[in-house]
N, CA, C and O of each residue as an XYZ file, in Angstrom:
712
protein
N     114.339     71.708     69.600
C     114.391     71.046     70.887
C     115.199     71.879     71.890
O     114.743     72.002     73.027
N     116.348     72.454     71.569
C     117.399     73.073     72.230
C     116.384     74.049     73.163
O     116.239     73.917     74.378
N     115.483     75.405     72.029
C     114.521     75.951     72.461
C     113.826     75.603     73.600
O     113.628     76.213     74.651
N     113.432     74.325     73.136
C     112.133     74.095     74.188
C     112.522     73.768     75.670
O     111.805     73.965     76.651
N     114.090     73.105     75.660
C     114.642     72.743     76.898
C     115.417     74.758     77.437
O     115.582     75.017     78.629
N     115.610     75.381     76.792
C     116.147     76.891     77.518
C     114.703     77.312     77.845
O     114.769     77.771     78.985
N     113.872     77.359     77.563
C     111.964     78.097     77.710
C     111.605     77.305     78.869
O     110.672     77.743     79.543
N     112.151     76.237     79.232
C     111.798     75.480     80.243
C     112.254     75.627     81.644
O     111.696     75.699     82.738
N     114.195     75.657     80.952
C     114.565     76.196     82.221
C     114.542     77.229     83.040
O     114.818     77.238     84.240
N     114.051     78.504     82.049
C     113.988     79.568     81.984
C     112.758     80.152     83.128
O     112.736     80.944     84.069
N     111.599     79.080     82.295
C     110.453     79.366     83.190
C     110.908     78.386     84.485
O     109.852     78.048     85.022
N     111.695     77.975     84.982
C     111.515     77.273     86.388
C     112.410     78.143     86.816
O     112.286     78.374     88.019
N     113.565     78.914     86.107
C     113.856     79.638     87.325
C     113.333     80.848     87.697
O     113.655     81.487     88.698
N     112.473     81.167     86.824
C     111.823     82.438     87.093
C     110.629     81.987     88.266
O     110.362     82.512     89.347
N     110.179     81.079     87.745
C     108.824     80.286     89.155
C     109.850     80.562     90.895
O     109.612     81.132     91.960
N     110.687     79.991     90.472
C     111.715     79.679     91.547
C     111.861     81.199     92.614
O     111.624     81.577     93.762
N     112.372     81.648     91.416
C     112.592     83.098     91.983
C     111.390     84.168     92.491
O     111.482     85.194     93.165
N     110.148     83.456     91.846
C     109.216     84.437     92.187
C     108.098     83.749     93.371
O     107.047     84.219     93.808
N     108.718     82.595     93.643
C     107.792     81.932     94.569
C     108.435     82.426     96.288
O     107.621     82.663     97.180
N     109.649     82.503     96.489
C     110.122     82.826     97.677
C     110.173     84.203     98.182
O     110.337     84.484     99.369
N     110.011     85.140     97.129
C     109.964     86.499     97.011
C     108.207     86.880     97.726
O     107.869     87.719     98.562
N     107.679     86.213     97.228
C     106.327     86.303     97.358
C     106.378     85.955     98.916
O     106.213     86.859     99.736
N     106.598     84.692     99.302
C     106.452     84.173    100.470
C     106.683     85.280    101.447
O     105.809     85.737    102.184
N     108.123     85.739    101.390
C     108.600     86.456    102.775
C     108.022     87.796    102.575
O     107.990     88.502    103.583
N     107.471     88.384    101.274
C     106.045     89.589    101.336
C     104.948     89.308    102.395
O     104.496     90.174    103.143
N     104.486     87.738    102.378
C     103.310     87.583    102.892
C     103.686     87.361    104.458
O     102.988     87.719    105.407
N     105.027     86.645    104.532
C     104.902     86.376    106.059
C     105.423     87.817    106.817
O     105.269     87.848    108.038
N     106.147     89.240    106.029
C     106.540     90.523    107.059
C     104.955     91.033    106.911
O     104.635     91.557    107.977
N     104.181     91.050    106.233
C     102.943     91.714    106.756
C     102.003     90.836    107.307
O     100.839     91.238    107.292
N     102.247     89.626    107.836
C     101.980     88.642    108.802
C     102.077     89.651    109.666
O     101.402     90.628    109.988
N     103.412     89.009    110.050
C     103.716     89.748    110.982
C     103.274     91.100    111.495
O     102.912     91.164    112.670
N     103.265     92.067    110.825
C     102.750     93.357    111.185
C     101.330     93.210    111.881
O     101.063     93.808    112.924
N     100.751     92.663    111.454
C      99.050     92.415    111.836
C      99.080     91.810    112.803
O      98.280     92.269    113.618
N      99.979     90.403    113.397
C     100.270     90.070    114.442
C     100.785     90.711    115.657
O     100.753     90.290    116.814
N     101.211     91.682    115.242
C     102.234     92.605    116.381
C     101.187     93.425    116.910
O     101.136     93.560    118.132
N     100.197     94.092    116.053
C      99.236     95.606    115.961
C      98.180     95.177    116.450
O      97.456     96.100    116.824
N      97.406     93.313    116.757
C      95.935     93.095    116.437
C      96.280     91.791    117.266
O      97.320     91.193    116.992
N      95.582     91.403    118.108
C      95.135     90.247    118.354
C      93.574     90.000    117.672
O      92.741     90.859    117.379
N      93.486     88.457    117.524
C      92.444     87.789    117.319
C      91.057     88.140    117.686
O      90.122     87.755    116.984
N      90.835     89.007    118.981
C      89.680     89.386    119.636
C      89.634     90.829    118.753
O      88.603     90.870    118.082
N      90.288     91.741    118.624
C      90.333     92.853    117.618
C      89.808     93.031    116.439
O      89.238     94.069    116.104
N      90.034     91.554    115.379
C      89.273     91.370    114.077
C      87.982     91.267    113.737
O      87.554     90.132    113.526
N      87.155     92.315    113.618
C      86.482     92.599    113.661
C      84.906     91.674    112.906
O      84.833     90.555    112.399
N      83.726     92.842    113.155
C      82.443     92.522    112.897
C      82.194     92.785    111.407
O      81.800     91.887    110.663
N      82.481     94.283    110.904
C      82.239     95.114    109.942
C      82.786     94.768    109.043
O      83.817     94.167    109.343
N      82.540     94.877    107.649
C      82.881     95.498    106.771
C      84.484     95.618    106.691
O      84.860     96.011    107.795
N      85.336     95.477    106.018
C      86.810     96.387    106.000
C      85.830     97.441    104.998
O      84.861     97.186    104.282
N      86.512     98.659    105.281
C      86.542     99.603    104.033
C      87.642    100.391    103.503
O      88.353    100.755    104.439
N      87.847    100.587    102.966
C      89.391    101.103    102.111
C      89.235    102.545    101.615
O      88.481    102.645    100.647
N      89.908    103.949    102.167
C      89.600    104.907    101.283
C      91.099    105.551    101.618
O      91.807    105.515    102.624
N      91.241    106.129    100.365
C      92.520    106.483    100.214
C      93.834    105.606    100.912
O      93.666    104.387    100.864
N      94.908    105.990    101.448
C      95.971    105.156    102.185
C      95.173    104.284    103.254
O      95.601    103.133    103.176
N      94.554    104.348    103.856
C      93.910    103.667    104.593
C      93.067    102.614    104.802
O      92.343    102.501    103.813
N      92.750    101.531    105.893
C      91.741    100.558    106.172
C      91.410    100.788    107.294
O      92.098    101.119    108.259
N      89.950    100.559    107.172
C      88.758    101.052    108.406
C      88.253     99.954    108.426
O      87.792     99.506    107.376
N      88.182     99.063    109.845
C      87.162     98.550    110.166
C      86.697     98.716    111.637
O      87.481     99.229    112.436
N      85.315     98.262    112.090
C      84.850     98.114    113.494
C      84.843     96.896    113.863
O      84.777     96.083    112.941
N      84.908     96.328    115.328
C      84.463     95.028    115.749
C      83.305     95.128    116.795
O      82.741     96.133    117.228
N      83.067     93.537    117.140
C      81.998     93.461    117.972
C      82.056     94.095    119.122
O      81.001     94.476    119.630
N      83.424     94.358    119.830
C      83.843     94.747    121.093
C      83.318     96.131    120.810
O      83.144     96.600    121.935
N      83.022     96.907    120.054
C      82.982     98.673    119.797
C      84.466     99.469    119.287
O      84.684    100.672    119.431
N      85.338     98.538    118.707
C      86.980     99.379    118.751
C      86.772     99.843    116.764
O      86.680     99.037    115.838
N      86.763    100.800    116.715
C      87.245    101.503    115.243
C      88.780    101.342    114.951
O      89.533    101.854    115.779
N      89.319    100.714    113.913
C      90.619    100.842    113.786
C      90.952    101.579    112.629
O      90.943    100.812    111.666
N      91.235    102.708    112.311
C      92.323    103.228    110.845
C      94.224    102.512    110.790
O      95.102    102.725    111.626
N      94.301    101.845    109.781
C      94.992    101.351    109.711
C      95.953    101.837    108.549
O      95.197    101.739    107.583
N      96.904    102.203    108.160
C      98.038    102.298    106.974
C      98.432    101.641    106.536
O      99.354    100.953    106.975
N      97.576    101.488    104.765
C      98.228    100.497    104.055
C      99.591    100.375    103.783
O     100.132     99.269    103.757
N     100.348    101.685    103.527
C     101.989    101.474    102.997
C     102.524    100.560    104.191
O     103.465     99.851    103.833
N     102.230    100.442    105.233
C     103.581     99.978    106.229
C     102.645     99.023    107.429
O     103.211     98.645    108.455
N     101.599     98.790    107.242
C     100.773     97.965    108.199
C     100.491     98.550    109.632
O     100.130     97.855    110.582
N     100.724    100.089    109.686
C     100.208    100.065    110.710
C      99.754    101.463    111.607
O      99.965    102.654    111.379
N      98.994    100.733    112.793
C      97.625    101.394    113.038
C      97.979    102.656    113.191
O      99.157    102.972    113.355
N      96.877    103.628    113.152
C      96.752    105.284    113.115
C      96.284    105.267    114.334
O      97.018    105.705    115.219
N      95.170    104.842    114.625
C      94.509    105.026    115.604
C      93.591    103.733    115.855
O      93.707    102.817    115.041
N      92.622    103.577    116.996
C      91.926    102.838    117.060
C      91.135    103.306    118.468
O      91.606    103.389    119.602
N      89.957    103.544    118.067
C      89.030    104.716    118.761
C      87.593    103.337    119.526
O      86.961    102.566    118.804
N      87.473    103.414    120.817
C      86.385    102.737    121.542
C      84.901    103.150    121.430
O      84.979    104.350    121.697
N      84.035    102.979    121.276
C      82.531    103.786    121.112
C      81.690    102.614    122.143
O      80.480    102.665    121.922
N      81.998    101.770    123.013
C      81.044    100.912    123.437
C      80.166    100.136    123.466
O      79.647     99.610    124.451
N      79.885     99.980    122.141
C      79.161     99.307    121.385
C      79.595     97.920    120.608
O      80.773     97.572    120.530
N      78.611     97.245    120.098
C      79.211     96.449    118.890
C      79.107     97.368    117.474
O      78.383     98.346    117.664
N      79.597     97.304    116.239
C      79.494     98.160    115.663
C      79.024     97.663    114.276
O      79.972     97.263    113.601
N      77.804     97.577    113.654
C      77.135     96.647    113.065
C      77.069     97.454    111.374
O      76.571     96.773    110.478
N      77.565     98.835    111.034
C      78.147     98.818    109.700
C      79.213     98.940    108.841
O      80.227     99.357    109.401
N      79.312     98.732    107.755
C      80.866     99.195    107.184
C      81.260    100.492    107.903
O      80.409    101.280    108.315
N      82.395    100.658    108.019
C      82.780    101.982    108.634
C      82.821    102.621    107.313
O      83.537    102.242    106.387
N      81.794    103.878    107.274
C      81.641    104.989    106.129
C      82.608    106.261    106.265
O      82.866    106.665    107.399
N      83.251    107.023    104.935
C      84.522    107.763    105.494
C      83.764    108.704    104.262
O      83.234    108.185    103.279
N      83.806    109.865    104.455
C      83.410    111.352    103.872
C      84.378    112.258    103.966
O      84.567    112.598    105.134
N      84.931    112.679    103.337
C      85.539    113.896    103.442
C      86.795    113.594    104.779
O      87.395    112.520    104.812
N      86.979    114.381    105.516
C      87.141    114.297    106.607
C      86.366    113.051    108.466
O      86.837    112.724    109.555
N      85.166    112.861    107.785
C      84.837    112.393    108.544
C      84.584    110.970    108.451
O      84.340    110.482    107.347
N      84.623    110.090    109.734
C      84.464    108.668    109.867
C      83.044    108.555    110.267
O      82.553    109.465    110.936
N      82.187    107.312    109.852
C      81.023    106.862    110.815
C      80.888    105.917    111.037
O      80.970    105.299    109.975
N      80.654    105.082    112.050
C      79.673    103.711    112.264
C      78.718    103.732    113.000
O      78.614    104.335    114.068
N      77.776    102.915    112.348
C      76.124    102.554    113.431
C      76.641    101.176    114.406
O      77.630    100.443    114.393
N      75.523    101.265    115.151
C      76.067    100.367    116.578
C      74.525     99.675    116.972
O      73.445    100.262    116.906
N      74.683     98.726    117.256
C      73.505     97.409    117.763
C      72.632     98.179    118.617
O      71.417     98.010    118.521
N      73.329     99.376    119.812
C      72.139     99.741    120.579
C      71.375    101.298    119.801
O      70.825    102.113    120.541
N      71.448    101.535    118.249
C      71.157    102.404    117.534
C      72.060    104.120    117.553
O      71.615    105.191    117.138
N      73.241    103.874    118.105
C      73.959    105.250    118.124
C      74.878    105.029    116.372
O      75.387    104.021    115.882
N      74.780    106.234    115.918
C      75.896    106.875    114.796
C      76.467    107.332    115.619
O      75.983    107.934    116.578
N      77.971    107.066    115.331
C      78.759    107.562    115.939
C      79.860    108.555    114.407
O      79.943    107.993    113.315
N      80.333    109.512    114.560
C      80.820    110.395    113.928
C      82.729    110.849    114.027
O      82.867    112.072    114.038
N      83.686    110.297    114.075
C      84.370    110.731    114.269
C      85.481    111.554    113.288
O      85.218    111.418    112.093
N      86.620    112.345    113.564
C      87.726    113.112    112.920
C      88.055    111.645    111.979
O      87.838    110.506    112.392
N      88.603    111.984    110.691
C      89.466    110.947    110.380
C      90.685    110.728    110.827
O      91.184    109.650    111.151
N      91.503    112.576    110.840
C      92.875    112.069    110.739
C      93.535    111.510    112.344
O      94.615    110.964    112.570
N      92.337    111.919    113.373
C      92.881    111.791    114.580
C      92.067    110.671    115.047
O      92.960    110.215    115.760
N      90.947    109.726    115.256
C      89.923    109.470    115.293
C      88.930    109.689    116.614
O      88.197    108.833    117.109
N      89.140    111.352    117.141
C      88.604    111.980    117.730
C      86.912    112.339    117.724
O      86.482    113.220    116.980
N      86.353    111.855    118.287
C      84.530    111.863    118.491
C      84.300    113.636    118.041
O      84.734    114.578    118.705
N      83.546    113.736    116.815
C      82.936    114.612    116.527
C      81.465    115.057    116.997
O      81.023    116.161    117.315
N      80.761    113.548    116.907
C      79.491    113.661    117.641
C      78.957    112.468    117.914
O      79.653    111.596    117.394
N      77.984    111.998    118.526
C      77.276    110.670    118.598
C      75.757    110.876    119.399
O      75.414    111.396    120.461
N      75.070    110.188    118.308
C      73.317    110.922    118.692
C      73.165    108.950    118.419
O      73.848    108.076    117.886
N      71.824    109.037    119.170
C      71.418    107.699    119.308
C      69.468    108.036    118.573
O      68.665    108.962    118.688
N      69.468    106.906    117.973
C      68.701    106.890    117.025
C      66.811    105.697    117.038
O      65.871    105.360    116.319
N      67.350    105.566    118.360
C      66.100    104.417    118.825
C      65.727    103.257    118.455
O      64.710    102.614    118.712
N      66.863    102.975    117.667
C      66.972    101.408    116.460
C      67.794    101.264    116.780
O      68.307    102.169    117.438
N      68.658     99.806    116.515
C      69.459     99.195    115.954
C      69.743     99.257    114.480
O      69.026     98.793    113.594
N      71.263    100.103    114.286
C      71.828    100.685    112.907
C      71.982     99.362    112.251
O      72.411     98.434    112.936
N      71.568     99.094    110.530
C      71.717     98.391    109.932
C      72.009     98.572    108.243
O      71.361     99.406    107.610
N      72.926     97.811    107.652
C      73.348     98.178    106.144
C      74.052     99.134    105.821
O      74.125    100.018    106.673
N      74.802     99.342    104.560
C      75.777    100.830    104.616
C      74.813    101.919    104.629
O      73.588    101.993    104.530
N      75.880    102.831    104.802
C      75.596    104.021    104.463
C      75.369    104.750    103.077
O      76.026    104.346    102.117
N      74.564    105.702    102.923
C      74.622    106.649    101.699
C      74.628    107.300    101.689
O      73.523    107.687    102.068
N      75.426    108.312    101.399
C      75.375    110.179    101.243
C      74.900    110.470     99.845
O      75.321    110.124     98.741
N      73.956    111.166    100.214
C      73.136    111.734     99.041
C      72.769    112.955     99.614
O      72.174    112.628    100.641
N      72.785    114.488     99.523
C      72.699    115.492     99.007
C      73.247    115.904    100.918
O      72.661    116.076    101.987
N      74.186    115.903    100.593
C      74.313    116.373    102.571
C      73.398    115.592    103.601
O      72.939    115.984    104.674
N      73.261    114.314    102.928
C      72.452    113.453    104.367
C      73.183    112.196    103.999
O      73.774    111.689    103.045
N      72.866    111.970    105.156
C      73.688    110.711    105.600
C      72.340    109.416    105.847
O      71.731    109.245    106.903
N      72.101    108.506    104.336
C      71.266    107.981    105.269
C      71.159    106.502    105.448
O      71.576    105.965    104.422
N      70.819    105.738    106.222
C      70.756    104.589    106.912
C      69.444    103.949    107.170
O      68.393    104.585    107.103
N      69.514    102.572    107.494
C      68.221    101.474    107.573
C      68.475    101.168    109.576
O      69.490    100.888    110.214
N      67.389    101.340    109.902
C      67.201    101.167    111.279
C      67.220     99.144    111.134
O      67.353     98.603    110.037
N      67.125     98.668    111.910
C      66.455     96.940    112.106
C      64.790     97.422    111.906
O      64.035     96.689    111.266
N      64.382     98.493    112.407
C      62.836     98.072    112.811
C      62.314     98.877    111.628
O      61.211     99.412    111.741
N      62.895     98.986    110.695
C      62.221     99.301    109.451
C      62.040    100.524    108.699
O      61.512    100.752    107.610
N      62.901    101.617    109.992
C      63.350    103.344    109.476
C      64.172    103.134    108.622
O      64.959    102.188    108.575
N      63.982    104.509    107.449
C      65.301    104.903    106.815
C      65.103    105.993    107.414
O      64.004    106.391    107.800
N      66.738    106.870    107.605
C      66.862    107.792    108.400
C      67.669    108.668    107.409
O      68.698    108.125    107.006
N      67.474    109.636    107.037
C      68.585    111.090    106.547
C      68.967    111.839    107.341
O      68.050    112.508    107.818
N      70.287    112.134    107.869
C      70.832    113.076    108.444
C      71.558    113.755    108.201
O      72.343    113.428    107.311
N      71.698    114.984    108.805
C      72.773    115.736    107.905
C      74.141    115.273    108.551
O      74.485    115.261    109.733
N      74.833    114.884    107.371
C      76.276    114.085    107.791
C      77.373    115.330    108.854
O      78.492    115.025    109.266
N      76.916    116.249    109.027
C      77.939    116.970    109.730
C      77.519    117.325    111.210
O      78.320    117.654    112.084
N      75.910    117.195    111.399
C      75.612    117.442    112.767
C      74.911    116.705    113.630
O      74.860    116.770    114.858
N      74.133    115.675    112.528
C      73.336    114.436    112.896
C      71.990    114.665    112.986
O      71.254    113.745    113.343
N      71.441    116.015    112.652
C      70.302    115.838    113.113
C      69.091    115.468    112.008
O      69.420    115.619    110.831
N      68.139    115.141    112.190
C      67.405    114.284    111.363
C      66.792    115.335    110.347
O      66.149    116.326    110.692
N      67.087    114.970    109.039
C      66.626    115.596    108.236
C      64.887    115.289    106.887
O      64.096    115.961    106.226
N      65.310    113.302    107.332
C      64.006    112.160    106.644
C      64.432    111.521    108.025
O      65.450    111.593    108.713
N      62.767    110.618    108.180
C      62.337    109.755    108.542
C      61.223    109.149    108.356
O      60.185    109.746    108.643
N      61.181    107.885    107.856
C      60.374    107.378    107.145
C      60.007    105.653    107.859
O      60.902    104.812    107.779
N      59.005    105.376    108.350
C      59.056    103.741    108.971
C      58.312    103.091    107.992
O      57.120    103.209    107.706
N      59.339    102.266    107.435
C      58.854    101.150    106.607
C      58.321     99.662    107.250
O      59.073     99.203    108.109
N      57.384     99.043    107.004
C      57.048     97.577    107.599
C      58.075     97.036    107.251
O      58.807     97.395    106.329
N      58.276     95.716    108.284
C      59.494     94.557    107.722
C      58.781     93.982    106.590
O      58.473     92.835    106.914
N      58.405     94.227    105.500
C      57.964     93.114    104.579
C      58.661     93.690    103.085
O      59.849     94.011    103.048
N      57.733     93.778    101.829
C      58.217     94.094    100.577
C      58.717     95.666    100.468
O      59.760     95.993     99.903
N      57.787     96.597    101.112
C      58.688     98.334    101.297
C      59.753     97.924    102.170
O      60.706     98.444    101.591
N      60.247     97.324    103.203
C      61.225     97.532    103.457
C      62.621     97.416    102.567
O      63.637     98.036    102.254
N      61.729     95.830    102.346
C      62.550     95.064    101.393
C      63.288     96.013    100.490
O      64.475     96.327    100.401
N      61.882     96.467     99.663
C      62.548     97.694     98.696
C      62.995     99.196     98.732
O      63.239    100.004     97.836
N      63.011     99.272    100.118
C      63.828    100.548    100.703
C      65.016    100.169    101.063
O      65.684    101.177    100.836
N      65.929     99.147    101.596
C      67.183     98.614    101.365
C      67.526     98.347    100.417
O      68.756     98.305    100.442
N      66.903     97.969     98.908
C      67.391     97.500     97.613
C      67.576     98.954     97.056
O      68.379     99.081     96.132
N      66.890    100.114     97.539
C      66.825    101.550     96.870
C      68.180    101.955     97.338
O      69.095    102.181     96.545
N      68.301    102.043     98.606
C      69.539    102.761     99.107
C      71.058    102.029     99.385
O      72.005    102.589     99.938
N      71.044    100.703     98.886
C      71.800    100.142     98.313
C      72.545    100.214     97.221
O      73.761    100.108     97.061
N      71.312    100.486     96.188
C      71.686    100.759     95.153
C      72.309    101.630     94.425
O      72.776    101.439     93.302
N      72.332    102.788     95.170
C      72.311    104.575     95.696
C      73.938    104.384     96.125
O      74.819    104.914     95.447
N      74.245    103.563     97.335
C      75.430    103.237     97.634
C      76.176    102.671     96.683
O      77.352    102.754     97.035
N      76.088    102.212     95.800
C      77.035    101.868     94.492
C      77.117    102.668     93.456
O      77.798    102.461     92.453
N      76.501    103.502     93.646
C      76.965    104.747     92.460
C      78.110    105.805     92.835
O      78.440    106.671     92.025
């Protein structure tokens, strides 16, 4: 019995101790996000996570790189647009597609515009890099390959909206998880 009453107290003060600890973790990186971001800022996209960092876009067109160790922003780059995919990160370089069909391309570490070519669609679904192309689903039923460093079209292919499309997003989806 003695046991069961020390295992008891034991575990409540450890609950005790680990419940308030937790709390004031969650409310200083509250805070941080509060200080760095208003509400209109939180975006459309995707978060994506690569290395120290978080990337997302919003509807307004704003790219944000963000630093996980300390909450806060690197940069946060305008493109004019709404920005309608995960933000994709390669090597050095950032991308997002945008509602009026531009890839936009930027630096990571600075988030300085490398390039931006417009594509005659509306950009839709992630991205996939597969052999030095960069490629993507239009709305109107393109998949597009580009070469991820200069943009220029390397495939283009127009699929109908029906079962090939269908199964040209389930292909390069799938492609994206490997």
């Amino acid at each position: 019995m003695k046991k069961i009453i020390i295992s008891l107290l034991a575990l409540t003060f450890v609950s005790c101790a680990h419940g308030p600890i937790k709390k004031i973790q969650e409310q200083r990186y509250t805070g941080k996000w509060k200080r760095n971001f208003s509400s209109k800022n939180i975006g459309l996209s995707q978060m994506t996570a690569h290395g120290d960092s978080v990337y997302w876009g919003t509807e307004l067109g704003e790219i944000f790189r963000i630093a996980t160790p300390n909450m806060k922003k690197i940069w946060r780059v305008e493109v004019g647009d709404a920005i309608t995919t995960p933000v994709f990160v390669h090597g050095e370089y950032v991308y997002v597609g945008t509602q009026k069909g531009d890839i936009v391309c930027l630096d990571m570490a600075k988030g300085k515009k490398r390039w931006s070519k417009n594509y005659n669609t509306s950009i839709r679904g992630p991205f996939t890099l597969f052999q030095d192309h960069l490629f993507f689903l239009g709305l109107d039923g393109q998949v597009f390959g580009i070469d991820f460093v200069t943009g220029k079209i390397g495939f283009s292919q127009r699929f109908f909206v029906n079962d090939s499309f269908t199964l040209a997003y389930e292909l390069l989806t799938a492609v994206s998880d490997d």
